[in-house]
C-alpha positions in Angstrom: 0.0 0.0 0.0 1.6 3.5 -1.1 1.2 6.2 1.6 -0.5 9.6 0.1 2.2 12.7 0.8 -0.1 13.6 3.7 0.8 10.3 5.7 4.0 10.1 4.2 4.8 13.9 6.1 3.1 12.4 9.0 5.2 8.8 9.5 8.1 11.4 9.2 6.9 13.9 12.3 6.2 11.1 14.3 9.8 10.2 14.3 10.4 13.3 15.9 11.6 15.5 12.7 10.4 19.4 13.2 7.5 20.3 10.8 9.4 22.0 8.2 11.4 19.3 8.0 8.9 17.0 7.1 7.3 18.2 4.7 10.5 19.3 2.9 11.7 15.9 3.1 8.4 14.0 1.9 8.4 15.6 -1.4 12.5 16.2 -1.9 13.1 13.4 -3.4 11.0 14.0 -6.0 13.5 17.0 -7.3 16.9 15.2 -7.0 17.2 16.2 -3.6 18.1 13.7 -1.1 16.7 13.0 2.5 19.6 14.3 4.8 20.1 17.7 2.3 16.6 18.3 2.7 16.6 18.3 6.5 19.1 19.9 7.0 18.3 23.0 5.0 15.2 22.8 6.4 16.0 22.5 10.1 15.9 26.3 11.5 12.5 26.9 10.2 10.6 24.7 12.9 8.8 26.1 15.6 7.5 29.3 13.5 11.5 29.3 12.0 13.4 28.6 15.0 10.7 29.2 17.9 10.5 32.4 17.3 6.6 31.5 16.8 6.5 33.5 13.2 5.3 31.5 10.4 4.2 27.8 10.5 7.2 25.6 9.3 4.7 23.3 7.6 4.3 26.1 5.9 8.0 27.2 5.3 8.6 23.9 4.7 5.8 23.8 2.2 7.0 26.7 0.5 10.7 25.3 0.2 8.5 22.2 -1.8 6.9 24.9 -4.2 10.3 26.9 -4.7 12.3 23.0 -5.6 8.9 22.0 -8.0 8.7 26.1 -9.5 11.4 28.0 -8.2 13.5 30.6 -10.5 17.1 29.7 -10.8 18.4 31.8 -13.7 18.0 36.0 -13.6 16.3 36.0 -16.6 13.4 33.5 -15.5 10.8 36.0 -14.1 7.8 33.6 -15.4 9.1 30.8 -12.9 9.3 33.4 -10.2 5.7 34.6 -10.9 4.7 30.4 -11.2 6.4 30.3 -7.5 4.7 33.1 -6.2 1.4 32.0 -7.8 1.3 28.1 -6.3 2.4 29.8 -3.3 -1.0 31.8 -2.6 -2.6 29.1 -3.8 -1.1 27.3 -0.9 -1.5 29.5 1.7 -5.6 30.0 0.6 -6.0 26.9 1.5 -4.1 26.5 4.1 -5.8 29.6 5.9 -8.9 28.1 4.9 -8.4 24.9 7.2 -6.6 26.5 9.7 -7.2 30.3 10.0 -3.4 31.5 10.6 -0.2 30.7 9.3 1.5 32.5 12.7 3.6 29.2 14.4 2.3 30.8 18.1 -1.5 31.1 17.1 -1.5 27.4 15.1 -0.3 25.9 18.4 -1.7 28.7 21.5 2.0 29.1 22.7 4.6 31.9 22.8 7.8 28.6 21.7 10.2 31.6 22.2 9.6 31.5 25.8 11.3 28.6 27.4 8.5 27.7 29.9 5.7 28.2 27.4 8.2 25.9 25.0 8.2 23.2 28.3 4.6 23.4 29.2 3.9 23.7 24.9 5.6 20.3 25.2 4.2 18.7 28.7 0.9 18.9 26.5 2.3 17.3 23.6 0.9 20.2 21.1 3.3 19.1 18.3 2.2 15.6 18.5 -1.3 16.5 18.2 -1.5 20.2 16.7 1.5 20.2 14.6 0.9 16.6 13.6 -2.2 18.2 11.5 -0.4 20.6 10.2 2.2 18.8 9.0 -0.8 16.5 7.5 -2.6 19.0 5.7 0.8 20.8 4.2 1.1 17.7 2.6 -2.6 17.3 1.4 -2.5 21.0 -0.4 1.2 20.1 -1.9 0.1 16.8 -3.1 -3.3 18.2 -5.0 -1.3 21.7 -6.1 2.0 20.5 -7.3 
């Protein structure tokens, strides 16, 4: 049986990767890119790009997915950067529509760049169930948009 992206991002999370991780890494592959490149580039943009609770890193991560699929890479290309930019409000639309923020500390109801909001964030297992659907849905809008 062939996992669809969505459960293929969220196998990944559950082995404790961060959110943008996973869903960089569930689609990298698919551009030539391979597992441990793709996490590591994508490793300071969990936790709202590195707890600083700004933007969702499913959604960073996302948007790393776009930019490999779309993504300009000579000067001259500005039709790629316009593609890149489109797919990417396409993205967020949706994503907005299912969750109602993209903002890493209103998706999960914690400030993660203070260390005892981080711990209690944690103690209540938020990124196992809050992030996990996240991480799920990233996938869900990159697998029907791509």
């Amino acid at each position: 049986m062939t996992l669809t992206r969505a459960e293929d991002t969220a196998a990944i999370f559950k082995s404790g990767f961060s959110c943008s991780q996973v869903v960089c890494c569930a689609f990298s592959g698919d551009f030539g890119i391979d597992r441990n490149t793709a996490l590591k580039l994508s490793c300071g943009l969990g936790g709202g790009m590195g707890h600083t609770g700004n933007t969702c890193g499913a959604v960073t991560g996302a948007f790393m997915v776009i930019g490999m699929k779309y993504g300009r890479a000579s000067f001259e290309d500005l039709a790629a950067k316009d593609k890149t930019y489109e797919v990417v409000n396409r993205f967020m639309t949706e994503f907005l529509r299912r969750n109602h923020s993209v903002n890493c500390t209103e998706l999960v109801g914690y400030n993660l760049s203070d260390p005892k909001a981080l711990a209690e964030a944690r103690e209540h297992k938020v990124f196992h169930t809050k992030c996990a659907q996240f991480v799920h849905d990233a996938g869900d809008i990159l697998e029907k948009i791509l």
